[in-house]
C-alpha positions as CSV (number, residue, x, y, z in Angstrom):
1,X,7.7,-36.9,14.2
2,X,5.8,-35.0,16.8
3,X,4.6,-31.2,15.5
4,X,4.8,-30.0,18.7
5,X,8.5,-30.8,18.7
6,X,9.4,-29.0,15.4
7,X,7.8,-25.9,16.4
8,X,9.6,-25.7,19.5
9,X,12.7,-26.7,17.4
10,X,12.6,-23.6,15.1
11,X,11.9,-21.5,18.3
12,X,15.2,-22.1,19.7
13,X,17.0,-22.3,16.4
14,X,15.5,-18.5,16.3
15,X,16.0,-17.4,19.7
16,X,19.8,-19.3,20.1
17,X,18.8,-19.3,23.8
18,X,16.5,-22.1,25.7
19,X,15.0,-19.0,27.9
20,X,13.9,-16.6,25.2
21,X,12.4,-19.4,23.3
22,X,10.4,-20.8,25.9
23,X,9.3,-17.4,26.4
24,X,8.0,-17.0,22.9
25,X,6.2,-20.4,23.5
26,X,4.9,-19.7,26.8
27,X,5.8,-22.7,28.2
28,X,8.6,-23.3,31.1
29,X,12.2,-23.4,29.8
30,X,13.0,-26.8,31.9
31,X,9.9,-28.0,29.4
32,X,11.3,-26.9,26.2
33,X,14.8,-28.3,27.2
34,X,13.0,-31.8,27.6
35,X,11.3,-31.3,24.3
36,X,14.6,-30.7,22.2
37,X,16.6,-33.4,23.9
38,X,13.5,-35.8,23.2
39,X,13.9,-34.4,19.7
40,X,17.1,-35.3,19.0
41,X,16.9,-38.3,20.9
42,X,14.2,-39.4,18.7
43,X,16.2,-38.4,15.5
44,X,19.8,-39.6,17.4
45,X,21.6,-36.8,15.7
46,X,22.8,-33.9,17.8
47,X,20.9,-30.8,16.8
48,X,22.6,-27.5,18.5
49,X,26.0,-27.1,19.6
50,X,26.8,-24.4,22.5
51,X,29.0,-21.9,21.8
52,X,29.5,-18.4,23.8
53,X,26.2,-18.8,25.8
54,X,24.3,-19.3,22.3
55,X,23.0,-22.6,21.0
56,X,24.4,-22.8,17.8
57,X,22.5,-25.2,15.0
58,X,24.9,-28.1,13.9
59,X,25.2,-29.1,10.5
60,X,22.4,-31.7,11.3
61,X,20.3,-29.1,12.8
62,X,20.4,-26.6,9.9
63,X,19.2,-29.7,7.5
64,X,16.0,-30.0,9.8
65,X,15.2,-26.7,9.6
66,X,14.8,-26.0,6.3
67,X,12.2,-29.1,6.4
68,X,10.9,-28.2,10.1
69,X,9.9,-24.9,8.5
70,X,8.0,-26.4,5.2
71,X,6.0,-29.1,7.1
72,X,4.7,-26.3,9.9
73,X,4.0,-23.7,7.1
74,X,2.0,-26.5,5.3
75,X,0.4,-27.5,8.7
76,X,-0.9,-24.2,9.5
77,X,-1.7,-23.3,5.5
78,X,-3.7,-27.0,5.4
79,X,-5.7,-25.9,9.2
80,X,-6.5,-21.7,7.9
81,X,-7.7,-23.7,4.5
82,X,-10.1,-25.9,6.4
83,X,-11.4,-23.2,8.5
84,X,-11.9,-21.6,5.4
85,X,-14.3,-24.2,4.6
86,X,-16.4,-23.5,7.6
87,X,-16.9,-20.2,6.6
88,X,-14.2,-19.1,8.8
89,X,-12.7,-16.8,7.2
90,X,-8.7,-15.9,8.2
91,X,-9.9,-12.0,8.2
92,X,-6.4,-10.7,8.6
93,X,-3.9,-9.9,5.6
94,X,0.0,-9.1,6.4
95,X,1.3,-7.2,4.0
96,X,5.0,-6.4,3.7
97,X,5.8,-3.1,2.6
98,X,9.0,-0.5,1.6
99,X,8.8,3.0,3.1
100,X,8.3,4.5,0.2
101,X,5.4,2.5,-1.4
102,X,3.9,2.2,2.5
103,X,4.5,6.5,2.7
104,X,2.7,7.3,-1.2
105,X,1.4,4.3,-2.7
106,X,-0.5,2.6,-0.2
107,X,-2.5,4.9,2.0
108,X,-5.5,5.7,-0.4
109,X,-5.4,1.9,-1.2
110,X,-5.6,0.8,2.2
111,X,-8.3,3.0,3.6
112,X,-10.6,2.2,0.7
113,X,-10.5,-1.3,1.1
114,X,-11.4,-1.0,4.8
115,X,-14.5,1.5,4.2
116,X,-15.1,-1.9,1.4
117,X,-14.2,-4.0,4.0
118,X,-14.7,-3.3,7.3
119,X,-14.4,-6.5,8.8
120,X,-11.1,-7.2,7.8
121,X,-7.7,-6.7,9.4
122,X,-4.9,-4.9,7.6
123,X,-1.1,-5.7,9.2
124,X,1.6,-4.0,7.5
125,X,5.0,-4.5,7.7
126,X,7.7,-1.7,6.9
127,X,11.0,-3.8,5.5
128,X,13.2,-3.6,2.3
129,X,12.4,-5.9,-0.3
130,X,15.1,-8.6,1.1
131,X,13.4,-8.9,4.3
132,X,10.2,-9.1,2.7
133,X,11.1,-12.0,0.2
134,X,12.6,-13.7,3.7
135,X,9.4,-13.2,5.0
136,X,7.0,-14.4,2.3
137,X,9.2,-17.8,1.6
138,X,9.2,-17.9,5.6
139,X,5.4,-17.3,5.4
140,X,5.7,-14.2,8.1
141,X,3.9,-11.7,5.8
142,X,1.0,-13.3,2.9
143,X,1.9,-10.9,0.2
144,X,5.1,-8.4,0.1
145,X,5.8,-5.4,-2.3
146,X,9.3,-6.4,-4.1
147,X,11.2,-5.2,-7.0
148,X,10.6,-7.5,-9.9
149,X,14.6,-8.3,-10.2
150,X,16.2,-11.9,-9.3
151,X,12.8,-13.0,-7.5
152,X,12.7,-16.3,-5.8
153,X,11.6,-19.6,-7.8
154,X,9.1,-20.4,-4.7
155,X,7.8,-16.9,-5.3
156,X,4.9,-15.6,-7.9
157,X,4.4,-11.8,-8.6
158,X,2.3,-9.5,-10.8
159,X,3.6,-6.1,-11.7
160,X,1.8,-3.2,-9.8
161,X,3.7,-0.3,-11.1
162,X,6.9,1.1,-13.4
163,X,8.3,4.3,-11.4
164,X,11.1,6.3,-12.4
165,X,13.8,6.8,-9.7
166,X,15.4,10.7,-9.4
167,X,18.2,12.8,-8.0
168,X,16.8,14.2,-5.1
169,X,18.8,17.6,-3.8
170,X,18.0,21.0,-1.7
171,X,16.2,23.7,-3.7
172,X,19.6,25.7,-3.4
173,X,22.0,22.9,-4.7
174,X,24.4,23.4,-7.1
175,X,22.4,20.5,-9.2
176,X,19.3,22.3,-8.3
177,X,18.6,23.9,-12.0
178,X,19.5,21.0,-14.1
179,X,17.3,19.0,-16.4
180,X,19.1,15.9,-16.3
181,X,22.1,14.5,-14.2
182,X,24.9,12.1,-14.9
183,X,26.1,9.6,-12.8
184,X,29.5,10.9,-12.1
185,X,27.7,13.8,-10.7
186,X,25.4,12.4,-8.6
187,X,28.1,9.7,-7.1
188,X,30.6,12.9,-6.8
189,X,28.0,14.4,-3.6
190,X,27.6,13.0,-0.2
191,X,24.8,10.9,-0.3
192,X,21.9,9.6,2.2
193,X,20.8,6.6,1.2
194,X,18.5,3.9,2.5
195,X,20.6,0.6,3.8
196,X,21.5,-2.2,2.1
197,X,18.3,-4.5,1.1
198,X,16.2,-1.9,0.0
199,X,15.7,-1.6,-3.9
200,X,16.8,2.3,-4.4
201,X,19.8,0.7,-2.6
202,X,20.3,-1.8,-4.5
203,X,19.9,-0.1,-8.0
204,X,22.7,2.2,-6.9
205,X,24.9,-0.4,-5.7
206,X,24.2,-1.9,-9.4
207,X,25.3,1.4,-11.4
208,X,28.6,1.2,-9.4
209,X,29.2,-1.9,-9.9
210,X,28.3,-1.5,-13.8
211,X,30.7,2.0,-14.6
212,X,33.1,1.2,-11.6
213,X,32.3,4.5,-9.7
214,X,32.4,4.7,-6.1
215,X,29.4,6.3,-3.7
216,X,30.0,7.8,-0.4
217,X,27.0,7.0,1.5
218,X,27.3,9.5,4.5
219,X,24.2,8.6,5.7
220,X,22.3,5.4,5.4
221,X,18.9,4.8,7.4
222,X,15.4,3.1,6.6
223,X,13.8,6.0,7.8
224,X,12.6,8.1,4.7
225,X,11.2,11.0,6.5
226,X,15.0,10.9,7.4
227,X,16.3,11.3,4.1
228,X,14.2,13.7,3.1
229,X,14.9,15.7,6.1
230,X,18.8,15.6,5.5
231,X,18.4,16.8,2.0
232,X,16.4,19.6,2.8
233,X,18.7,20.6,5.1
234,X,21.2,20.3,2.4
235,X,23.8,17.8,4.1
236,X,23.5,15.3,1.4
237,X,21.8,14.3,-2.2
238,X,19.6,11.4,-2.4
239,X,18.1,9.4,-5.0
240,X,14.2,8.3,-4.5
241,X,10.8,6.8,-6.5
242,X,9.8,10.6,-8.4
243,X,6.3,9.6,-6.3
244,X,8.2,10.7,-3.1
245,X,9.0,13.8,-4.6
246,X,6.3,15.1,-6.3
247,X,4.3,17.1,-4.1
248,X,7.6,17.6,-1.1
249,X,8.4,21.2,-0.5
250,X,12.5,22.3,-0.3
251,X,13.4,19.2,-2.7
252,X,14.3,19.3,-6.1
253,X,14.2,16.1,-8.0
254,X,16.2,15.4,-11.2
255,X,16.4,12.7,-13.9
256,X,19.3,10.8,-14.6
257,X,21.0,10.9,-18.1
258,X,20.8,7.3,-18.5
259,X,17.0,6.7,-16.8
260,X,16.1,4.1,-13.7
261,X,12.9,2.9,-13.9
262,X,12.2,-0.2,-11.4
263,X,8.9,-2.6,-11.9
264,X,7.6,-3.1,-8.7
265,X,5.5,-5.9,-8.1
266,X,3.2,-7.5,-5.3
267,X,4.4,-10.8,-4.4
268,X,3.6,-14.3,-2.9
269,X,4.5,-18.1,-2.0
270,X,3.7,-20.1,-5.0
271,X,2.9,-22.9,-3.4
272,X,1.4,-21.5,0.0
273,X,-2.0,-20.7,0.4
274,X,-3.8,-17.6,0.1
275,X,-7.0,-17.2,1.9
276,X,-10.0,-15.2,1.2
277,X,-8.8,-12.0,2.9
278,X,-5.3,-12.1,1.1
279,X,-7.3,-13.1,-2.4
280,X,-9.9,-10.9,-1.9
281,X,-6.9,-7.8,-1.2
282,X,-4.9,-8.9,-4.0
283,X,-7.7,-8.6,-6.6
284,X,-8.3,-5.3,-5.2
285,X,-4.8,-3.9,-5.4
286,X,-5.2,-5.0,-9.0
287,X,-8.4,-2.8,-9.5
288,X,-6.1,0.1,-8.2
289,X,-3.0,0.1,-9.8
């Protein structure tokens, strides 16, 4: 089975459209139509069905593509190794990152292992730690910053940090003066509240679910110079990693009776492969934590 062919394969199946595809291929769209009918002739099974000007995988399709994507992950992982060999080193790590961890965690990290390593090229990603598990098992990103909770079997981690999470209100709040908060109280406010697929999220969604209580999310957004904006304008409480609040003026942050403390781990494929730049950063984050 042709490479080539796969690649342009999962293009479309991403895309659902023959023109954007061939786009992100740079090739002509007559081209790439050829290619996937030459496909699925080869394979005589039909591979997308149209439906509502989107091509749709079929049943068929949706089987290849959880192979097409393992034997071109392999493929590029087996040609970065043997460049690696060379002496050619990849000199690029993608790193996926939450807000939070990318806003106070990472900056000092980041800029001293650029001043160690100059030569090296940092990419990170902003994402909540679903995306980012989609993205390391889809090999998008080389290592991604998780919550150590339900993580993948194709996916190895080591802990970086335990961090409490806190109420977060407006130094005028009614909560404002309390040591510690329940949470009936805190699910009794209006909330802002990062979307679904982020951890704080997540743990929330959780402690409903747990002592069947109900949170009104009037706000949701990934942006957490957001949140913090909205609760010091006093529209809404939030809950976020006591980092983000230590040194942020107009906030108040508040423990919960019953602590949440999240282990937050860097993450990557277990069986993909790592090069020097995404070794050598990983070892370093270590030496930082």
């Amino acid at each position: 089975m042709d490479i080539r062919l796969l690649t342009y394969f999962i293009a479309v199946a991403k895309h659902q459209n023959i023109t954007h595809a061939a786009k992100s291929l740079h090739i002509a769209q007559p081209a790439l139509s050829v290619a996937i009918k030459k496909l699925e002739a080869q394979l005589e099974l039909e591979l997308f069905r149209r439906e509502q000007r989107k091509l749709l995988l079929t049943h068929e399709g949706e089987v290849l593509l959880l192979h097409a994507k393992k034997i071109v992950q392999q493929l590029d992982d087996a040609t970065l190794a043997m460049k690696e060999l060379r002496g050619l080193e990849k000199g690029e790590v993608r790193l996926g990152v939450p807000s939070i961890m990318g806003t106070y965690y990472f900056p000092n990290i980041l800029m001293a292992f650029k001043s160690r390593y100059p030569k090296l090229k940092l990419i990170m990603i902003e994402a909540g730690t679903q995306s980012i598990q989609k993205m390391l098992l889809e090999g998008e990103i080389d290592l991604g910053i998780i919550q150590t909770r339900n993580l993948p079997e194709a996916l190895d981690s080591e802990l970086l940090i335990r961090s409490q999470m806190v109420a977060v209100v407006n130094t005028d709040h009614e909560f404002a003066d309390k040591k510690v908060l329940s949470y009936d109280a805190f699910f009794s406010q209006d909330l802002v509240m990062f979307k679904k697929g982020y951890f704080h999220r997540e743990k929330l969604d959780d402690i409903c679910l747990q002592k069947n209580l109900t949170a009104n999310f009037s706000f949701e957004t990934n942006l957490l110079a957001v949140i913090l904006k909205i609760v010091k304008q006093d529209f809404a409480i939030s809950a976020l990693l006591e980092m983000a609040t230590e040194e942020e003026p107009g906030i108040v942050s508040i423990p919960f009776e019953e602590p949440i403390v999240l282990d937050i781990s860097i993450a990557w494929r277990k069986n993909g492969y790592l090069s020097k730049a995404d070794k050598t950063f990983l070892d370093f984050v270590k030496q930082h934590r």
